[in-house]
PyMOL Python script that loads the backbone (N, CA, C, O; Angstrom):
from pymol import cmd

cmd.read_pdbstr("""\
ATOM      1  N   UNK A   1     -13.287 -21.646   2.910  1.00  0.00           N
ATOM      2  CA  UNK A   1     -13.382 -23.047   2.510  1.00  0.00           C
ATOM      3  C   UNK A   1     -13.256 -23.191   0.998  1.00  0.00           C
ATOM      4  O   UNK A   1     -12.657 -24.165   0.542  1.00  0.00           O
ATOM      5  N   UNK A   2     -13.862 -22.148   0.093  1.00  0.00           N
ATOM      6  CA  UNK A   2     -13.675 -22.224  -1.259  1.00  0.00           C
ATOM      7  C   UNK A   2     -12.219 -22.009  -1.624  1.00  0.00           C
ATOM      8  O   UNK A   2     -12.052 -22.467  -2.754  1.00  0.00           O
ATOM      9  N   UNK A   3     -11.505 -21.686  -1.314  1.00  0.00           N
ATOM     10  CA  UNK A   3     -10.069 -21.204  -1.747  1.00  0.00           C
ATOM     11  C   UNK A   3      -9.829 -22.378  -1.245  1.00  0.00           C
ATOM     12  O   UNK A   3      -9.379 -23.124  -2.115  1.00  0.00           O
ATOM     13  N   UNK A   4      -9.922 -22.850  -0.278  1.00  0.00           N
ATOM     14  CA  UNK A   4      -8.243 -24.280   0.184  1.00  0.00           C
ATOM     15  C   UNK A   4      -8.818 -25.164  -0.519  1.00  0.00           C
ATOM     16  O   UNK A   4      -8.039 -26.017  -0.945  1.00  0.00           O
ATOM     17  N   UNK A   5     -10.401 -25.350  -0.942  1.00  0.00           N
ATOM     18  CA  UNK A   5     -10.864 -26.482  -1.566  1.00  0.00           C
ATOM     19  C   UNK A   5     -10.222 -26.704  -3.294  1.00  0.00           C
ATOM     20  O   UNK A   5      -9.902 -27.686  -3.963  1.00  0.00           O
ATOM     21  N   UNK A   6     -10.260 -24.987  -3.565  1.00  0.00           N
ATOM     22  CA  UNK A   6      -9.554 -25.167  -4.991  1.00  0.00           C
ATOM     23  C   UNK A   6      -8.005 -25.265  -4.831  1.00  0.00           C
ATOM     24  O   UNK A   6      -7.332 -25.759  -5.735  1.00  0.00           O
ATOM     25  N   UNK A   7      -7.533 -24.874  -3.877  1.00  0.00           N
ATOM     26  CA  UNK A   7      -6.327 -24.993  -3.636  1.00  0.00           C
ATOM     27  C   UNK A   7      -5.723 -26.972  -4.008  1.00  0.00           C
ATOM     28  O   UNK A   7      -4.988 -27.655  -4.722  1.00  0.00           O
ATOM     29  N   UNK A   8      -6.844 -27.037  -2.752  1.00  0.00           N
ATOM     30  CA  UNK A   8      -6.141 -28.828  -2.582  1.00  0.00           C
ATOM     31  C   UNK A   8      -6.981 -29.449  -4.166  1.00  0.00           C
ATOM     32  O   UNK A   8      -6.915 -30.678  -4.189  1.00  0.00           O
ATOM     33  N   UNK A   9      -7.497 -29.038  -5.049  1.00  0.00           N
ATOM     34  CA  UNK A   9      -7.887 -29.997  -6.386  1.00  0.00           C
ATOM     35  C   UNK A   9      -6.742 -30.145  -6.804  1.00  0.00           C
ATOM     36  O   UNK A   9      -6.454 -31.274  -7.202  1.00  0.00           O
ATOM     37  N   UNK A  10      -5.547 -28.915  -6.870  1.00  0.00           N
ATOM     38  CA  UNK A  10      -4.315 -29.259  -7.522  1.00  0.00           C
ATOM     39  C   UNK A  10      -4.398 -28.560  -8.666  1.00  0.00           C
ATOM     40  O   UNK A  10      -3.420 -28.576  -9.413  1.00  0.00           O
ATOM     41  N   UNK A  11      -5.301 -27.985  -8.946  1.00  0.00           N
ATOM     42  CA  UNK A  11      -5.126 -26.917  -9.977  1.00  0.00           C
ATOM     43  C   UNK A  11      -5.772 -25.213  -9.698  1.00  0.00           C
ATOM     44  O   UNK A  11      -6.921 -24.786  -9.810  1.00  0.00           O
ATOM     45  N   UNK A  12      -4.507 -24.529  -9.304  1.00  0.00           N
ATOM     46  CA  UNK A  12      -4.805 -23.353  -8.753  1.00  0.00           C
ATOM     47  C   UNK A  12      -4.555 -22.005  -9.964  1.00  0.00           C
ATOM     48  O   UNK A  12      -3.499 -21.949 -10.594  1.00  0.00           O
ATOM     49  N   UNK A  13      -5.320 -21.299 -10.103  1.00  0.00           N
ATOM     50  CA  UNK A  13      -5.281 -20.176 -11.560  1.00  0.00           C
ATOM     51  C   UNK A  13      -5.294 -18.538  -9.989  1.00  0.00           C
ATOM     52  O   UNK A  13      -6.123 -17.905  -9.336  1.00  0.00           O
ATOM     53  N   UNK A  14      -4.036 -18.612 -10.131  1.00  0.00           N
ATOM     54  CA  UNK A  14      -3.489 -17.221  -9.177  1.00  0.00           C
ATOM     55  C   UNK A  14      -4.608 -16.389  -9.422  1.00  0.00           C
ATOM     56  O   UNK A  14      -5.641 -16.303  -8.757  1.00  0.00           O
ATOM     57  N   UNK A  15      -4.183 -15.597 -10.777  1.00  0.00           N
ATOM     58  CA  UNK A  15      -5.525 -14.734 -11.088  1.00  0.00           C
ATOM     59  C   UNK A  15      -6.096 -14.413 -11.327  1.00  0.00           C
ATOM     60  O   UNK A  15      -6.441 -13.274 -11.640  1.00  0.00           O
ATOM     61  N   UNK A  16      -6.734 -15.952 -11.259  1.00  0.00           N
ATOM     62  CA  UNK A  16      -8.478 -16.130 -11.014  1.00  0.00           C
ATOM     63  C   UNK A  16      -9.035 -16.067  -9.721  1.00  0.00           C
ATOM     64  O   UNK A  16     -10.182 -15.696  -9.470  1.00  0.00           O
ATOM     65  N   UNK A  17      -7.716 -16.648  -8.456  1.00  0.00           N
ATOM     66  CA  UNK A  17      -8.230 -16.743  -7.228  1.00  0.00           C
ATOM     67  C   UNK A  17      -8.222 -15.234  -6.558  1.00  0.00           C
ATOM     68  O   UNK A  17      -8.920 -14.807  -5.638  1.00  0.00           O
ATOM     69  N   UNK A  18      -7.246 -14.602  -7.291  1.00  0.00           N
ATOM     70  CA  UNK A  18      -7.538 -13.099  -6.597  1.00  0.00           C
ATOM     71  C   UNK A  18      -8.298 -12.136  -7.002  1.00  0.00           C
ATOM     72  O   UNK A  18      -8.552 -11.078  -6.426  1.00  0.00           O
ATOM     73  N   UNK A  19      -8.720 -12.585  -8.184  1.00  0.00           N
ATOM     74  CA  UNK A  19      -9.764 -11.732  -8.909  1.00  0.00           C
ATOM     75  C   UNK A  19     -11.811 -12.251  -7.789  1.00  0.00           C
ATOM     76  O   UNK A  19     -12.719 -11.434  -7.634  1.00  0.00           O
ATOM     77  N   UNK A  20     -11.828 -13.196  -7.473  1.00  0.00           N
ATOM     78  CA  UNK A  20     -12.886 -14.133  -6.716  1.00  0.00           C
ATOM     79  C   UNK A  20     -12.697 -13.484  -5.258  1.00  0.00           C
ATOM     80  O   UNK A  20     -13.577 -12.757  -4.797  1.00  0.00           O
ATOM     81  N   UNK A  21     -11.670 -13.735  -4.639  1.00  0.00           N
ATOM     82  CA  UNK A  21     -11.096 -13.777  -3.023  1.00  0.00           C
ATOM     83  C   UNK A  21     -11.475 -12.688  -2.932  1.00  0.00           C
ATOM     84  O   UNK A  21     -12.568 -12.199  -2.644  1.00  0.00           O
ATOM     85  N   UNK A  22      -9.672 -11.934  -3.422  1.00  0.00           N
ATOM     86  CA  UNK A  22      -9.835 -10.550  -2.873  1.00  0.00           C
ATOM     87  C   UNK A  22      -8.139 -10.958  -2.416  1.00  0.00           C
ATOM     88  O   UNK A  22      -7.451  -9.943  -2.305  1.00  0.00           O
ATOM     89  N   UNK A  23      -7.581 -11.936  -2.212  1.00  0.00           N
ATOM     90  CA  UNK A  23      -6.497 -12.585  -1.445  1.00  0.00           C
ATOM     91  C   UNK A  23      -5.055 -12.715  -2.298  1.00  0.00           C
ATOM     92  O   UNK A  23      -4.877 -13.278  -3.378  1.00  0.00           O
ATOM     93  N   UNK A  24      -4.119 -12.032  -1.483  1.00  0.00           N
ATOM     94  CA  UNK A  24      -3.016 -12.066  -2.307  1.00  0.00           C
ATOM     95  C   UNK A  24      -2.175 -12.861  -2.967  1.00  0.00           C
ATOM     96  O   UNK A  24      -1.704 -13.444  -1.990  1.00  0.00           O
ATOM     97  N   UNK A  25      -1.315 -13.595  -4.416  1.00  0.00           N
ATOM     98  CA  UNK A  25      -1.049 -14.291  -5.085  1.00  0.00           C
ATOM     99  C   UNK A  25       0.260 -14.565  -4.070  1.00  0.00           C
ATOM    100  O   UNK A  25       0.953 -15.557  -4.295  1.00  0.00           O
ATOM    101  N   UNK A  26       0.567 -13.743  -3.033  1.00  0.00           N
ATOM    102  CA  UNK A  26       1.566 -13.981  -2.614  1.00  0.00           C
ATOM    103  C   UNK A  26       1.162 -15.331  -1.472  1.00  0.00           C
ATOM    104  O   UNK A  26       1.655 -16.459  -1.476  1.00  0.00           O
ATOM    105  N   UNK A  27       0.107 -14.774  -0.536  1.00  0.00           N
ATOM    106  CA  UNK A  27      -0.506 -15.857   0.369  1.00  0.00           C
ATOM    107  C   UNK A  27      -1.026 -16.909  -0.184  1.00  0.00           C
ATOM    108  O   UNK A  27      -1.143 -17.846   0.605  1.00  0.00           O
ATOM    109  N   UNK A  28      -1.396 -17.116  -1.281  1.00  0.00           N
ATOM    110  CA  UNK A  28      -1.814 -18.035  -2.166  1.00  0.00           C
ATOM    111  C   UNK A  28      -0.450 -19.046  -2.072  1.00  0.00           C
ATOM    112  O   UNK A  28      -0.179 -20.068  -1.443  1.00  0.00           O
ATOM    113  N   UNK A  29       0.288 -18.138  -3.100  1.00  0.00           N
ATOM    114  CA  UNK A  29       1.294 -19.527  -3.124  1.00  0.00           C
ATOM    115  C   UNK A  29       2.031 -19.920  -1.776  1.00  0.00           C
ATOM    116  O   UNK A  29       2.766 -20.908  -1.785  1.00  0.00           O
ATOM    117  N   UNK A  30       1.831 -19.061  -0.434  1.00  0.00           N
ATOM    118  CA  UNK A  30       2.715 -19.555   0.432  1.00  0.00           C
ATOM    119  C   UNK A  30       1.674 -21.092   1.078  1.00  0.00           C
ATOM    120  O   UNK A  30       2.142 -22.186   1.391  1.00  0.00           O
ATOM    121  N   UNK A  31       0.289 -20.695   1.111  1.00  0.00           N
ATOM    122  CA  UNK A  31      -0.264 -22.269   1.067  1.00  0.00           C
ATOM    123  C   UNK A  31      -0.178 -23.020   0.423  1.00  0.00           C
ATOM    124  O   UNK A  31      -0.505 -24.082   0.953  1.00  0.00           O
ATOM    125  N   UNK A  32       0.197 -23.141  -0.849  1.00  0.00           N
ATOM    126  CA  UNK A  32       0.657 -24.024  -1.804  1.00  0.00           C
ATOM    127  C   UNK A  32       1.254 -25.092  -1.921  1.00  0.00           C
ATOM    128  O   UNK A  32       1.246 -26.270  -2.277  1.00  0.00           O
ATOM    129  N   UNK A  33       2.162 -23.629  -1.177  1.00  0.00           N
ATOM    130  CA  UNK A  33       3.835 -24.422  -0.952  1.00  0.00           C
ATOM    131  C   UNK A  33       3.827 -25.279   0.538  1.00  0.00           C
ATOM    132  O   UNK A  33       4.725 -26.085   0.785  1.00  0.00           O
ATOM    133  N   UNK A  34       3.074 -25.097   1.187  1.00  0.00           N
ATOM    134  CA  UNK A  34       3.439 -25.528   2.119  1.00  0.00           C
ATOM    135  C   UNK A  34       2.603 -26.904   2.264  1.00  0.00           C
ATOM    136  O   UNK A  34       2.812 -27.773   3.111  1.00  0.00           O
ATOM    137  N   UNK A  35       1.389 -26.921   1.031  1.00  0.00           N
ATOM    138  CA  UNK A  35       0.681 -28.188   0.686  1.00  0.00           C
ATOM    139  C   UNK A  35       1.662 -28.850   0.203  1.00  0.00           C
ATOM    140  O   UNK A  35       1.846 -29.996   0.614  1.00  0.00           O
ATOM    141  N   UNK A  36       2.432 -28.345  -0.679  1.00  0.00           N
ATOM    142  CA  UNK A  36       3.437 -29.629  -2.039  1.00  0.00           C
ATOM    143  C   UNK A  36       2.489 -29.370  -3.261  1.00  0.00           C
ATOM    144  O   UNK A  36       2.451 -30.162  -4.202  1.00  0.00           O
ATOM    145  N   UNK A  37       1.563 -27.993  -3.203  1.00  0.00           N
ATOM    146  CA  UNK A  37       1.110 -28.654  -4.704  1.00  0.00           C
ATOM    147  C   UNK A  37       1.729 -27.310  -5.284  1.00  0.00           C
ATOM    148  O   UNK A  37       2.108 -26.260  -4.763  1.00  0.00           O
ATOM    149  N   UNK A  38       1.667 -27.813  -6.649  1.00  0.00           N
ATOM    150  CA  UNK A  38       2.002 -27.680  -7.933  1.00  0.00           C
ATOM    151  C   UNK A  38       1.057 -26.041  -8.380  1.00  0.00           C
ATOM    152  O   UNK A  38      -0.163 -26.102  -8.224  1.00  0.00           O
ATOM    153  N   UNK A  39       1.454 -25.132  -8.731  1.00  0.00           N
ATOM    154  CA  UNK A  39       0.067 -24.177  -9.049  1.00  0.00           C
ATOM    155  C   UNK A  39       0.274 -23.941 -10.634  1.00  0.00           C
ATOM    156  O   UNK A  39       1.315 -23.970 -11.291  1.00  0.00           O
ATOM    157  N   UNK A  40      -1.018 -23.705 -11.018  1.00  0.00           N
ATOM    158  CA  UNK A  40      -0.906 -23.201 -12.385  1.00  0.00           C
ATOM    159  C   UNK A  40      -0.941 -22.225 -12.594  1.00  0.00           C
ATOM    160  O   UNK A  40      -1.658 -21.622 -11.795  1.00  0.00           O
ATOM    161  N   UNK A  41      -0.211 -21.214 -13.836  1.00  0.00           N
ATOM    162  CA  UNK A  41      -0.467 -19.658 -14.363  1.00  0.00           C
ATOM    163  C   UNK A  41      -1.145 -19.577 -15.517  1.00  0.00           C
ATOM    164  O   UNK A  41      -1.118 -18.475 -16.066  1.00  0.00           O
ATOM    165  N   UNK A  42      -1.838 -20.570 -16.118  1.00  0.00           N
ATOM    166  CA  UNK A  42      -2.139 -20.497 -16.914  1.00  0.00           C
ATOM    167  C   UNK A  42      -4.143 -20.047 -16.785  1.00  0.00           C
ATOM    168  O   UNK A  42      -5.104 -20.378 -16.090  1.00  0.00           O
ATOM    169  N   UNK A  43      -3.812 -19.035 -18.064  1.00  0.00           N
ATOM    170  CA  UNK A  43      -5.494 -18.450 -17.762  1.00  0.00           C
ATOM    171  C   UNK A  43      -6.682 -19.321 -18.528  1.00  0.00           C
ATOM    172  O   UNK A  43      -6.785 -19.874 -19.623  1.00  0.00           O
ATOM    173  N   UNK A  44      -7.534 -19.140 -17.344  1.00  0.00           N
ATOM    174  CA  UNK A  44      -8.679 -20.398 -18.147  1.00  0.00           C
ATOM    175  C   UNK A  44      -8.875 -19.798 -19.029  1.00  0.00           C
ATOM    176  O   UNK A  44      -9.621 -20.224 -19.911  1.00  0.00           O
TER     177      UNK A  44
END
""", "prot")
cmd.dss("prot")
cmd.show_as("cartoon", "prot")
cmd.util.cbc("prot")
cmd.orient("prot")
């Protein structure tokens, strides 16, 4: 629930979410994409 929740805010930090998860940047963006959102690379 924590991942799709940061997912759907619309601002997603790859790796930050795989550094937290454990979950690959690859599966990451394929939910992303399949939301329409936008992800960010930029590091907090």
């Amino acid at each position: 629930k924590v991942v799709l929740n940061i997912i759907k805010s619309g601002m997603v930090n790859i790796e930050q979410l795989v550094k937290l998860t454990g979950i690959g940047a690859d599966y990451i963006k394929k939910i992303a994409s399949k939301s329409n959102i936008s992800l960010s690379y930029q590091s907090a």
